[in-house]
C-alpha positions in Angstrom: -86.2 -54.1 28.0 -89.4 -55.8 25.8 -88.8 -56.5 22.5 -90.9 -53.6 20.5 -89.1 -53.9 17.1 -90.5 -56.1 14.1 -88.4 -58.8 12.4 -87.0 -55.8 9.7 -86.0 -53.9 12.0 -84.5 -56.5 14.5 -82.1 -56.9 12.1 -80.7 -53.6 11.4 -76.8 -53.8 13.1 -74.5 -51.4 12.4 -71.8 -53.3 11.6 -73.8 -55.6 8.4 -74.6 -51.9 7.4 -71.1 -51.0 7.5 -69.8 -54.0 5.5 -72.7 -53.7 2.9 -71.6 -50.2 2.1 -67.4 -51.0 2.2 -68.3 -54.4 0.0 -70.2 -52.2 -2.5 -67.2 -50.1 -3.3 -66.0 -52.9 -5.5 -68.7 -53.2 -7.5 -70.4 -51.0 -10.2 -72.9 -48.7 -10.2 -75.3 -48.2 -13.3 -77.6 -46.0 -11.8 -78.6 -44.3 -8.5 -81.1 -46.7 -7.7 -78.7 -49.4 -8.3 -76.2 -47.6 -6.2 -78.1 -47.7 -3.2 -79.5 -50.7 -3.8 -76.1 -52.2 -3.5 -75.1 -50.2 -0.3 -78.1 -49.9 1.5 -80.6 -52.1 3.6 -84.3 -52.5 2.3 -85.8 -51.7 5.5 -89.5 -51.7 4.0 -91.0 -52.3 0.2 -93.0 -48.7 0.7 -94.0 -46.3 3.2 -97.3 -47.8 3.7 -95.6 -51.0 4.7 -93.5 -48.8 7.1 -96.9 -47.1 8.6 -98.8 -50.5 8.9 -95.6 -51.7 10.8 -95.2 -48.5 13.0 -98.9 -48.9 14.0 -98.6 -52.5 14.8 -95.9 -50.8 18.0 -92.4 -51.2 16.4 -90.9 -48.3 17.7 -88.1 -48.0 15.3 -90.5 -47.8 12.8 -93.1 -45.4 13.9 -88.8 -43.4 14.8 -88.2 -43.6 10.7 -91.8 -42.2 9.8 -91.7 -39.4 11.9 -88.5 -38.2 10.8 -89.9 -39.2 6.7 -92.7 -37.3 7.5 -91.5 -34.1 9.3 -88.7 -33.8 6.3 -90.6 -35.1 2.8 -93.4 -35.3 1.0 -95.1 -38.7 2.0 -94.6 -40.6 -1.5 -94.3 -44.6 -2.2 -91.2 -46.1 -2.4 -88.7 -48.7 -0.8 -87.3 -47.3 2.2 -83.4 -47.9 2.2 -81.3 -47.6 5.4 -77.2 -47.1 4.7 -74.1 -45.6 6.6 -71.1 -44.3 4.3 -67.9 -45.0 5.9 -64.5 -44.2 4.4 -61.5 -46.2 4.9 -58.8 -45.2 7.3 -57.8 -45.3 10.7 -59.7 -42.2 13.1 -62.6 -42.0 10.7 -66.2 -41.3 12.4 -69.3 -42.7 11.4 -71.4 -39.5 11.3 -75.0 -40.6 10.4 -77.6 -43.0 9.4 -78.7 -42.2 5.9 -82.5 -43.0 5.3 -83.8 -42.5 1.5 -87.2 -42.8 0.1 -87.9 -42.0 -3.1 -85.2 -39.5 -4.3 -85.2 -38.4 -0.9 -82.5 -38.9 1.6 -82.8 -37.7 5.1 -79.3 -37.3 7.6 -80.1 -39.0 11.1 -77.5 -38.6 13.5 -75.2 -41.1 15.3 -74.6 -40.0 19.2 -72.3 -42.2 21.7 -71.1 -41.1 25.1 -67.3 -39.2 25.4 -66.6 -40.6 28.0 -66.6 -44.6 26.0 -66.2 -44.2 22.7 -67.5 -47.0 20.4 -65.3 -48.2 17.5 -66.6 -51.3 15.2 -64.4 -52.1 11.9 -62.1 -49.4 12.5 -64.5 -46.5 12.4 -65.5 -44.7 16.0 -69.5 -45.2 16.0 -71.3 -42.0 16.3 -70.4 -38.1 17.6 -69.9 -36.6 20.8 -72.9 -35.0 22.7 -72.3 -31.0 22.3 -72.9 -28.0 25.3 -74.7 -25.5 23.6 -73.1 -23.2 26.3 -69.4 -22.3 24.2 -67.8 -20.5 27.4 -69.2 -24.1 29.8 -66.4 -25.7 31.7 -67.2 -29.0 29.7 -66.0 -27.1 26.5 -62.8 -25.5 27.9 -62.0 -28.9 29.3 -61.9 -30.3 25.6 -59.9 -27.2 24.6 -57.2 -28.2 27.4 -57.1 -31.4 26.4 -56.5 -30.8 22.9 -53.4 -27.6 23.8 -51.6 -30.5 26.3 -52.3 -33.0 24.1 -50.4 -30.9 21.4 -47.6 -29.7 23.5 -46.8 -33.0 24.9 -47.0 -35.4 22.1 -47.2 -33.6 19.3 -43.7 -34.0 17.0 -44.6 -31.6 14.6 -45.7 -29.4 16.9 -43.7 -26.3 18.7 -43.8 -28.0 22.5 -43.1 -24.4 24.3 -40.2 -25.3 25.6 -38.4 -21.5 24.1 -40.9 -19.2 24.2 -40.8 -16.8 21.0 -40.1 -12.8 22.1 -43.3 -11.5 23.0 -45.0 -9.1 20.6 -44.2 -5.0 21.4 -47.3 -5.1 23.6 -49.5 -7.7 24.8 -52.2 -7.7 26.8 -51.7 -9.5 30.5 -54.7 -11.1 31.8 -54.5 -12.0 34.6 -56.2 -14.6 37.0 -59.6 -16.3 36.1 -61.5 -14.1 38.6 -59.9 -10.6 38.0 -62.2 -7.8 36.2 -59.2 -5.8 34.8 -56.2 -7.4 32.4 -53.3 -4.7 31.7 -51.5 -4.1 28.5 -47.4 -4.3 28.6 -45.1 -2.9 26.7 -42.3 -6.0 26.5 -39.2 -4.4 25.8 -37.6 -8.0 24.4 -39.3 -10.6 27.1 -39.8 -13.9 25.9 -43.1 -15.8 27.0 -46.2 -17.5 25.3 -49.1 -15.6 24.0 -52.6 -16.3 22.5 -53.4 -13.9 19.4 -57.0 -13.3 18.5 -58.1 -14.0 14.8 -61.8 -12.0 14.4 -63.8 -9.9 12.7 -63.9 -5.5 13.7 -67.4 -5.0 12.0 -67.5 -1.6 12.1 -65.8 1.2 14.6 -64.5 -0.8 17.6 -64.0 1.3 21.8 -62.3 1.5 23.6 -59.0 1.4 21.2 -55.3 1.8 22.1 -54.9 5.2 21.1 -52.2 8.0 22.2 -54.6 9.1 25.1 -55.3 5.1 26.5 -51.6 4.1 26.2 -50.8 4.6 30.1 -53.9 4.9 31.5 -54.3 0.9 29.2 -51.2 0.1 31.1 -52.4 0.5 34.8 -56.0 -1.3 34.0 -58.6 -2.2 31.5 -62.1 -2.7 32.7 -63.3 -6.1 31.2 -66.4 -4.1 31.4 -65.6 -2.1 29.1 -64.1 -4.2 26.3 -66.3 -5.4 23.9 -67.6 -8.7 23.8 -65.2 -10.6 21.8 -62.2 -9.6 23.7 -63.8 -10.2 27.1 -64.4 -14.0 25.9 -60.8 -14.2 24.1 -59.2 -13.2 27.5 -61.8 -15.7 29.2 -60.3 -18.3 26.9 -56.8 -17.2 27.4 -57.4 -17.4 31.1 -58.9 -20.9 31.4 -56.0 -22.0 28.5 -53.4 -20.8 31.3 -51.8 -18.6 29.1 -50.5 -15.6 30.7 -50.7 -13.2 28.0 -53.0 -11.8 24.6 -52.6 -10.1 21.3 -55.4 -8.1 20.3 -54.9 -5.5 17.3 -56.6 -2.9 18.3 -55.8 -2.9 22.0 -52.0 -4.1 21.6 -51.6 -1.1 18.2 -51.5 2.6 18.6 -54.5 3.3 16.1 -54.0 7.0 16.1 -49.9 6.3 15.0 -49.8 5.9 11.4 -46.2 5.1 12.4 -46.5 2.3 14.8 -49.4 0.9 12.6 -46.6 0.8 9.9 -44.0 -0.6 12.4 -46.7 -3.5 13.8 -48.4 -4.2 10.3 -45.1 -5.2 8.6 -44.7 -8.2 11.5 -48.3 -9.0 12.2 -47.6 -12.3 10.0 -44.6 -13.2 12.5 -47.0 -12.4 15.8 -49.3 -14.7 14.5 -46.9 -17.1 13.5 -45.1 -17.4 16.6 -48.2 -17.5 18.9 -48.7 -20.8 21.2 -52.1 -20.6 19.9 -54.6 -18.5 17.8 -58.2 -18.0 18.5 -60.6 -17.5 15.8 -63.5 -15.9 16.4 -65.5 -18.0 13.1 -68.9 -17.2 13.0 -68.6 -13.5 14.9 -69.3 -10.5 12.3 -68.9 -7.8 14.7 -66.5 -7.1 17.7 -69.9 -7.0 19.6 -71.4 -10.3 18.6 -69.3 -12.2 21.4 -67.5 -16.2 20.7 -68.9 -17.9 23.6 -72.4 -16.6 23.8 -74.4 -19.0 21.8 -77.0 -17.5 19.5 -80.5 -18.2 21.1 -81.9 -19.8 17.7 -79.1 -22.0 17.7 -78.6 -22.8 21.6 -81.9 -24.4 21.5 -81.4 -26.8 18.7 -78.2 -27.6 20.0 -79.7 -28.7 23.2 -81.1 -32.2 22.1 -77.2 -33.6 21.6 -76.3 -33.2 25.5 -75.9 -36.6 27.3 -74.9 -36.9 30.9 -71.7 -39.3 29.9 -71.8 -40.6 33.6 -74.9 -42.4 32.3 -73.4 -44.7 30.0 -76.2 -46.3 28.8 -79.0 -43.3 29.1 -78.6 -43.5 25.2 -82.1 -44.9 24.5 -83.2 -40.7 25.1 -85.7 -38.8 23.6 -84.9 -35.3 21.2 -85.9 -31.7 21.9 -89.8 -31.1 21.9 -91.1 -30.7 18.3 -88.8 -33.2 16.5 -89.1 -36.9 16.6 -88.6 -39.3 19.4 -84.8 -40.6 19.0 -84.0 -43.9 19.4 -81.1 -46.7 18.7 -79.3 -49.0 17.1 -77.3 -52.2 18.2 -73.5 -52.1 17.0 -74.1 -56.1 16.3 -76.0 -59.0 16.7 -73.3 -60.4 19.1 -73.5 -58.1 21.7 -77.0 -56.0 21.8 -76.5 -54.0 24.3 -73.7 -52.4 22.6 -75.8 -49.8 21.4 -75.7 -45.8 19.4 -78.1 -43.8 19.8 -79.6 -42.4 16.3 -81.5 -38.9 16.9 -82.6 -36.9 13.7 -83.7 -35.6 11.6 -80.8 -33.5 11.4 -79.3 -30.5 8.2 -76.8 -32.1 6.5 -75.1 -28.9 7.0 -74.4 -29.8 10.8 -72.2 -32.9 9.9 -69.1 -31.4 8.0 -67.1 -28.3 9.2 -66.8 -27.7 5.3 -70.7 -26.3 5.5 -70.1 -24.7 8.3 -67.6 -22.9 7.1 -69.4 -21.4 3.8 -70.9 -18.2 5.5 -68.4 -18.0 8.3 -68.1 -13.8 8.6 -64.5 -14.5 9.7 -63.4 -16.0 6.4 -64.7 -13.2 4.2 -62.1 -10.9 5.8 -58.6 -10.1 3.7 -56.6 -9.6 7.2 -57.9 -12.9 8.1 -56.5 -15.4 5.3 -52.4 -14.9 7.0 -53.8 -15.8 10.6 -55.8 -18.7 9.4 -52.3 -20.2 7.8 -49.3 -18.8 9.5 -50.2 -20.0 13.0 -49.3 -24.0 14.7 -52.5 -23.8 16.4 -55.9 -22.6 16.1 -58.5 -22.9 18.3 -61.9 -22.1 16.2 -65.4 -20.9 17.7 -68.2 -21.4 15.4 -72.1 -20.9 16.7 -72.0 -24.2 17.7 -69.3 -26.0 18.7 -64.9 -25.8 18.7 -62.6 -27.0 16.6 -59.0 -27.3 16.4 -56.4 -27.2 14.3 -52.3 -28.3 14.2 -49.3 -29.8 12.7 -49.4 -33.4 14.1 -50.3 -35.6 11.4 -49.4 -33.2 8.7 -47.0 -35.5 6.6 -47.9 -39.5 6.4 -46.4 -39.6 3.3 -44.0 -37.3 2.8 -41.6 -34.1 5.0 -42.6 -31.6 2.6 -46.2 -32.7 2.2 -48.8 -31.0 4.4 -52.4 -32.9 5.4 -54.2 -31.1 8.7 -57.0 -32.0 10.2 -59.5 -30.7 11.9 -60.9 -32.4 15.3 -63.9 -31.1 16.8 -65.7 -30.9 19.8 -68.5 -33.5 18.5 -65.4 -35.4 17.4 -65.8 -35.5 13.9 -62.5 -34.5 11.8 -62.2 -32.6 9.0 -59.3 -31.7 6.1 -57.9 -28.5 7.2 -57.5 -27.6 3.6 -61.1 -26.3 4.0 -60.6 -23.3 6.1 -58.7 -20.9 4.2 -59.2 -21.6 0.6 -62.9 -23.5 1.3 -61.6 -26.3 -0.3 -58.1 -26.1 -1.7 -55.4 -25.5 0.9 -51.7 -24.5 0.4 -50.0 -27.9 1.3 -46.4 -26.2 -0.2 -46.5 -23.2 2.2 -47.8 -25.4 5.5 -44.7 -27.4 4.6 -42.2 -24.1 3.9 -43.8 -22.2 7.1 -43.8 -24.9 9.7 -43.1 -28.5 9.1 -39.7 -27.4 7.3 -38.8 -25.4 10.8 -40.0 -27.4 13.2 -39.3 -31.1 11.9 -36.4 -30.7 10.7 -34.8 -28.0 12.9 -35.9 -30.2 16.0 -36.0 -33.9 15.0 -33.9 -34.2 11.4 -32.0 -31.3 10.7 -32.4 -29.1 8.2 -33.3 -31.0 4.9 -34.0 -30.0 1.3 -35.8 -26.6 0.5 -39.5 -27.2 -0.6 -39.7 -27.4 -4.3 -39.9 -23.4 -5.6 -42.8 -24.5 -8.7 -45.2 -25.8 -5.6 -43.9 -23.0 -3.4 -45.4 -20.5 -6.3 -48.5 -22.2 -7.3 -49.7 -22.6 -3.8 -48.7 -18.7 -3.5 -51.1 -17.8 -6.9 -53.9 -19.7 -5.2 -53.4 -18.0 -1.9 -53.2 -14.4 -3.6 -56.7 -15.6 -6.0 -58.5 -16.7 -2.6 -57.3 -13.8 -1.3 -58.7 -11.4 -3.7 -62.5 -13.0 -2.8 -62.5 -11.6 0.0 -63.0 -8.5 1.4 -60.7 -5.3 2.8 -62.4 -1.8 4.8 -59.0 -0.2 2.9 -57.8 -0.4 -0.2 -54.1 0.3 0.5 -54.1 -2.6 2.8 -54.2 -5.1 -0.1 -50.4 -5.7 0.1 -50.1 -5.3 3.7 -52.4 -7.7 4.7 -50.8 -10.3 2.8 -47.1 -9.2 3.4 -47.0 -11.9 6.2 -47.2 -14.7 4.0 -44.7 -13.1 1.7 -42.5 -12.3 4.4 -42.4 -15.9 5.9 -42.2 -17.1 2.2 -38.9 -15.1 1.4 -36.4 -17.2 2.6 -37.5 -20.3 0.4 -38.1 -18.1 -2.3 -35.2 -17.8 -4.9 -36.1 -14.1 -6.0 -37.7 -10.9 -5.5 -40.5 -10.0 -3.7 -42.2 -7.2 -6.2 -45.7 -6.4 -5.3 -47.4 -9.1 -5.1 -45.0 -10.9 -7.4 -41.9 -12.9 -7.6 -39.3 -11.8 -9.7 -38.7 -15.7 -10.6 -42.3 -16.3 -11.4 -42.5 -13.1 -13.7 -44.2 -15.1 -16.8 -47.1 -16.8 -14.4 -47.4 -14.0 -11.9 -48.5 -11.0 -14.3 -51.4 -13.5 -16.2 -54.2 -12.5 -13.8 -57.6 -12.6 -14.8 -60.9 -11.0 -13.3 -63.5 -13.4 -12.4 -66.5 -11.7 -11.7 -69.1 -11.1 -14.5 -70.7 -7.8 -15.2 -73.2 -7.7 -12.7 -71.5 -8.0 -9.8 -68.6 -5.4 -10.9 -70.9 -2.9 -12.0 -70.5 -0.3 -9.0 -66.6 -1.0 -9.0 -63.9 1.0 -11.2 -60.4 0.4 -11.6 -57.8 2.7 -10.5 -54.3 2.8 -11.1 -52.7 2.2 -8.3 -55.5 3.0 -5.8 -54.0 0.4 -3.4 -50.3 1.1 -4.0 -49.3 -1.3 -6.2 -48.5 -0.3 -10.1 -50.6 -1.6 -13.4 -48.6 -4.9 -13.7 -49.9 -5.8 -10.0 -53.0 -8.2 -9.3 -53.0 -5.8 -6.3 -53.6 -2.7 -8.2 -57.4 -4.3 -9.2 -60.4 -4.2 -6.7 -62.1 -7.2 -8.2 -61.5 -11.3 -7.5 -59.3 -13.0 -9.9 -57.4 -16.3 -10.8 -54.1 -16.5 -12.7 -54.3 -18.1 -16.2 -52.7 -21.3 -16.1 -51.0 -21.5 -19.6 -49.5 -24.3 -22.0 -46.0 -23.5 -22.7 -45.4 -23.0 -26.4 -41.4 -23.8 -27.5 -40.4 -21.4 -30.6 -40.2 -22.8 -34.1 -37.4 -19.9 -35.3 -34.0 -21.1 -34.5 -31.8 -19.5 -31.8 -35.1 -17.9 -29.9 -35.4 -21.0 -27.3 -38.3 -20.3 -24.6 -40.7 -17.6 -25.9 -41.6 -16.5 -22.2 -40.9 -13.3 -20.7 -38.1 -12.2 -18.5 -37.8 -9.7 -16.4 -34.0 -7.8 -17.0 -34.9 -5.1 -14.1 -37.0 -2.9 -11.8 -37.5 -0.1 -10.2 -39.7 -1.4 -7.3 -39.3 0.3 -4.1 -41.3 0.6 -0.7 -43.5 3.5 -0.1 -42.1 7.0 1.0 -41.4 6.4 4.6 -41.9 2.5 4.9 -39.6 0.1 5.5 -41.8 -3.1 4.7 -40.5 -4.7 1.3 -44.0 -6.5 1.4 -45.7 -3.4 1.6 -47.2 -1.0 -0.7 -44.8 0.3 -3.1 -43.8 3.8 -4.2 -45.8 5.7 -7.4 -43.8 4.9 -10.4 -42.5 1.8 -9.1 -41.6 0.0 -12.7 -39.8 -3.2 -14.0 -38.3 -3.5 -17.7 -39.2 -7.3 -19.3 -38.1 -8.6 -22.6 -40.2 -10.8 -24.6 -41.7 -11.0 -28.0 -44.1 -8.4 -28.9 -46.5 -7.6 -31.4 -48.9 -4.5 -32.3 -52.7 -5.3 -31.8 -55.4 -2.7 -33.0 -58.6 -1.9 -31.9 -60.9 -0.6 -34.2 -64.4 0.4 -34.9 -64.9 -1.4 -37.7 -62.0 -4.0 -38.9 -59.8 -4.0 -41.6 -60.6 -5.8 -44.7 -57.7 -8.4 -44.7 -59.2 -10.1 -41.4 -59.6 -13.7 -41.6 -63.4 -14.7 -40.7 -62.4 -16.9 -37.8 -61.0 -15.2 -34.5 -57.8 -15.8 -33.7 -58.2 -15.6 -29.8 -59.8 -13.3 -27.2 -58.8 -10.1 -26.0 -59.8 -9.9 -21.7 -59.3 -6.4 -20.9 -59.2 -4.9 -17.3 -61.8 -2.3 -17.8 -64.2 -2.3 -15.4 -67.0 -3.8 -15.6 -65.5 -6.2 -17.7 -68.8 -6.3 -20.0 -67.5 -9.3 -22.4 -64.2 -10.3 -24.0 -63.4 -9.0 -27.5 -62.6 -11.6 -30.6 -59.2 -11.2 -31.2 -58.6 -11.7 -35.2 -55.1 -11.3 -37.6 -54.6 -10.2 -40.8 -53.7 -12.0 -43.9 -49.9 -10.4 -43.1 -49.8 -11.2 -39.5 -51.2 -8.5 -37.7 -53.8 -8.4 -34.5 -57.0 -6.5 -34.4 -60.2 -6.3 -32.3 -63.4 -4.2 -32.2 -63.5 -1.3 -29.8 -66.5 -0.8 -27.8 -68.5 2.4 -27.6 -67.6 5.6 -29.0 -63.7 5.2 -28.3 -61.8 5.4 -31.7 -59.0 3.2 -32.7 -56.2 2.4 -30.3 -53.1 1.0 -30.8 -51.7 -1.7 -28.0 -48.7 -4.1 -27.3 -49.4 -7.7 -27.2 -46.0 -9.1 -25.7 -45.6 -12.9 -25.4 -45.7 -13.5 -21.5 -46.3 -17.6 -21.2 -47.2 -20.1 -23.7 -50.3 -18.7 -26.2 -50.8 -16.0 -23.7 -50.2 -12.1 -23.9 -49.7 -9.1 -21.9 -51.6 -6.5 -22.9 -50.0 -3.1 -22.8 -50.9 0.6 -23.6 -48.7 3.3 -24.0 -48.7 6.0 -21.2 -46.2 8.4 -22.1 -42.5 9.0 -22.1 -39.8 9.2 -19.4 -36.6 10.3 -19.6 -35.0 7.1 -18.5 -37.0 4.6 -19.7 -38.2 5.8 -22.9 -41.8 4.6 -23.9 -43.5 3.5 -20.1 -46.9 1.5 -20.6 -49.4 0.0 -18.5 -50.8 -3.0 -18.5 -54.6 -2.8 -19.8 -55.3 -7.0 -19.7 -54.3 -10.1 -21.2 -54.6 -12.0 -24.7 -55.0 -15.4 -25.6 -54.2 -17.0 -28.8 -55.6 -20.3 -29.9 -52.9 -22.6 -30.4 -54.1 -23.2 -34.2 -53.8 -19.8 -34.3 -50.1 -18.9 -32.1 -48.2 -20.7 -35.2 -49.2 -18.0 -37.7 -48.4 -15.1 -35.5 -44.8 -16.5 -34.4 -43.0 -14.7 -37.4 -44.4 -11.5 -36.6 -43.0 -11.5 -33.3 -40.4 -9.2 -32.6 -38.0 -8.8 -29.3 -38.5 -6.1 -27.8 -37.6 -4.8 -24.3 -40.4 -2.4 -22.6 -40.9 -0.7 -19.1 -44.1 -1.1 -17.2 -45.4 0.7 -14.5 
């Protein structure tokens, strides 16, 4: 091929741009400029020396100012070229950073699947995608990645003892049947897919007491909507011989078989070979494999016939700018990558992609993204996958997934059900504890309980983000996690919280502000769960993370509370302990307590600084009160509105923080019962002054 390029970019090799960026990680940075001036190439001194060069025919230059100019404003500047590589063996070398200005612009890095390119221990550029989901190139990926698992995958279940099949499944049947069944199991064994998706609204047909054996002889795939037609398309081409689909494989019209199949849903998703997640699908009606039409078309640019192994130097879809290449080094120039572009920076980490999947704004959802081995995911654009192999380099008990993907980038798994935090602790407790040890090392040490519950706190916050059609589902659709969580657990499970993890597990904390709360109301035990619950509240929240604070008066030792019993039992009928829980359900703690007043107007022995904040539950929340003591110890804050004074229970929970409780009548048997109302934190300058005050005291909260 002629030589078209000018001296600059003659020079431009991937692997000097990958050395200039790993040599400037051991130097400083003073500024941004300086930053990329130490990891980048000066490519040109300005754009007008970039335009003068591109009209003089270098065609990698007139490549740079098209994509400049269809993404910025033209402005002056150097024009740097960089690539930022991470260290690490199976990293991918995404894209080709160009900046100008304050600008940077994401070009991407294509090579053939067929030959991947590595250069310094990086694999040079991603995989071409189909924009066609349900396309025999991308279930040949997806049975690459399931046999890749089952045969050489450690960590992995290898199907060799199938689990018991769920009550009923759906059977399939061959690849060019219209009709799959549904079958009751009665105890078989066998492997099973389970969907992970989205209802969106009223879903037919259902399983329902008039389908159940008519559902039995045949079901139309005509008549299914679109997402379960392509889950049992999937299933088919996986070779997997049967399905799990809620609302086909549950009796909806049973409230009793709904109660029966909720209370193991975690364990049917658990024990599935694999789990498809329907990502980006809203609605049961939106389909996985149909691409969207905005989206198919943009996609369509990244196909490359891999049986031309060198068609590289291509061009890009019509509107957008030529693409061209880049030699991997000066050695060998025919070693080449192709660079196409401009492209979002969204389309280059699963992480972005991942911030308005409608899947992961479901509260169902959160179990089946964690409890499953495998997942196979569908976004718009392209698959992903996710397993255990891999999961502990550095330690049994320490969990780190990846992601691979169909373009053949990878990404930390930690992003899917959290976006962005992950529950190492419970991957390690539900899996790698199981399978590794049970198969390869025998049983081994119990993951480490303070993990076990801190990665639980994080689940139950994420979970509270997202979103549920009914409230009384709040426990339920958690309860798998819990379930799968008892055995490593060394207490109680008591609505939402663990009876070891009493101080920690009742400091929860709203985090939404007043705007976004202001159509939402708290009430008790709307969603079977009793005051003391993060379950019984409709809004998102975190748990306070509190300092411990040791007593200074002799004989008291740990000032956190303890919970001597409880009185928490399943709801009337139910026999899931991770369930919603009776009315009344109560538990007695004993702590150090202290009377707090709210008043109007305070008294006139407040000190002028506050003493803390008071964070109520009220809903909206509109601000926290300044909490303020008394010259002789005691603990006041203003009421709001035209309430009058109100008398409350601060009792010591964990370090400098309080529960809040109000009385709520009498019983019988317990005495005084109060609820909790919200939380109170003392400043540390502050807790040292109230500590005499405190009294023990033993009170029942339901």
């Amino acid at each position: 091929m002629a030589n078209t390029r000018c001296t600059l970019c003659s020079r431009i090799h991937i692997d000097e741009l990958i050395e200039l960026a790993q040599l400037s990680q051991h130097r400083g940075s003073p500024s941004v400029m300086a930053h990329w001036s130490r990891l980048s190439y000066l490519h040109q001194q300005s754009l007008r020396g970039l335009k003068v060069s591109a009209g003089k025919g270098c065609d990698f230059c007139r490549f740079l100012l098209q994509c400049i100019v269809s993404q910025t404003q033209e402005r002056e500047g150097p024009v740097w070229l960089s690539v930022h590589p991470q260290n690490g063996s199976g990293m991918v070398l995404e894209s080709l950073l160009v900046r100008i200005g304050y600008d940077t612009i994401h070009l991407r890095l294509l090579a053939p699947r067929g030959s991947p390119q590595h250069l310094g221990g990086f694999r040079i550029g991603m995989f071409p995608l189909d924009p066609d989901l349900g396309s025999q190139a991308n279930f040949n990926i997806a049975r690459g990645w399931l046999t890749d698992c089952r045969n050489n995958h450690q960590a992995c279940p290898n199907g060799n003892t199938p689990p018991a099949l769920p009550t009923r499944v759906l059977e399939v049947g061959p690849i060019s049947s219209p009709t799959c069944r549904l079958v009751q199991s009665n105890g078989k064994k066998g492997h099973y897919a389970a969907l992970s998706h989205c209802w969106g609204g009223p879903i037919t047909p259902v399983l329902d007491k008039n389908t159940l054996e008519p559902f039995q002889q045949n079901i139309g795939l005509s008549s299914l909507p679109a997402n379960f037609h392509d889950a049992i398309a999937i299933t088919r081409q996986l070779s997997i011989q049967y399905l799990w689909i809620d609302s086909l494989c549950i009796v909806q019209d049973s409230p009793e078989d709904w109660e029966a199949e909720s209370a193991v849903m975690g364990d049917i998703y658990r024990r599935s070979f694999i789990t498809i997640s329907a990502l980006s699908s809203p609605r049961s009606t939106s389909g996985i494999l149909s691409p969207r039409p905005d989206e198919a078309s943009s996609e369509s640019g990244d196909s490359i016939d891999d049986s031309e192994s060198r068609s590289l130097r291509a061009s890009s879809p019509p509107g957008q700018p030529a693409a061209s290449w880049l030699p991997l080094s000066e050695n060998n120039p025919e070693e080449i990558v192709q660079v196409q572009g401009p492209c979002d920076v969204e389309d280059l980490g699963l992480v972005f992609k991942l911030k308005q999947a409608p899947l992961l704004g479901r509260g169902w959802t959160l179990q089946e993204s964690i409890l499953p081995s495998r997942q196979l995911f569908y976004t718009s654009k392209q698959i992903y996958w996710r397993c255990l192999q891999g999961a502990a380099p550095t330690s049994p008990l320490t969990v780190q997934e990846f992601f691979q993907s169909a373009d053949g980038s990878t990404s930390p798994a930690s992003c899917l059900p959290s976006k962005g935090s992950g529950y190492p602790a419970l991957s390690a407790a539900f899996h790698l504890h199981s399978q590794v040890y049970a198969n390869h090392e025998g049983r081994g040490p119990e993951p480490d309980q303070t993990a076990l519950l801190a990665d639980f706190r994080r689940l139950v916050g994420d979970f509270t983000k997202r979103s549920l059609t009914v409230d009384t589902d709040t426990l339920p659709a958690i309860s798998g996690v819990a379930q799968a969580l008892d055995s490593h657990i060394d207490g109680e499970y008591l609505a939402g919280v663990w009876s070891n993890d009493i101080p920690n597990g009742l400091l929860w904390l709203s985090t939404e502000g007043k705007d976004e709360v202001a159509a939402r109301r708290k009430v008790e035990q709307c969603r079977g769960a009793p005051s003391w619950s993060w379950a019984s509240s409709k809004c998102p929240m975190n748990f306070v993370c509190a300092r411990r604070a040791e007593s200074a008066r002799a004989g008291e030792g740990t000032l956190d509370l303890k919970l001597v019993e409880h009185g928490v039992l399943p709801r009337s009928g139910s026999k899931n302990r991770f369930g919603p829980v009776a009315d009344g359900s109560w538990i007695r703690l004993s702590g150090l307590a202290v009377p707090l007043y709210s008043r109007r107007k305070l008294s006139s022995e407040v000190e002028r600084s506050p003493a803390g904040v008071v964070q109520l539950d009220e809903y909206p929340r509109i601000r926290d009160r300044e909490l303020f003591m008394t010259v002789s110890g005691q603990l006041e804050c203003r009421c709001s509105g035209k309430s009058g004074a109100l008398e409350y229970l601060a009792v010591v929970a964990s370090g400098f923080v309080f529960l809040l409780l109000e009385r709520s009548g009498s019983s019988g048997d317990h005495g005084a019962v109060y609820r909790r109302v919200g939380i109170v934190q003392v400043y540390e300058r502050c807790f040292a002054e109230c500590l005499p005050y405190l009294r023990s005291q033993q009170v029942v909260v339901i």
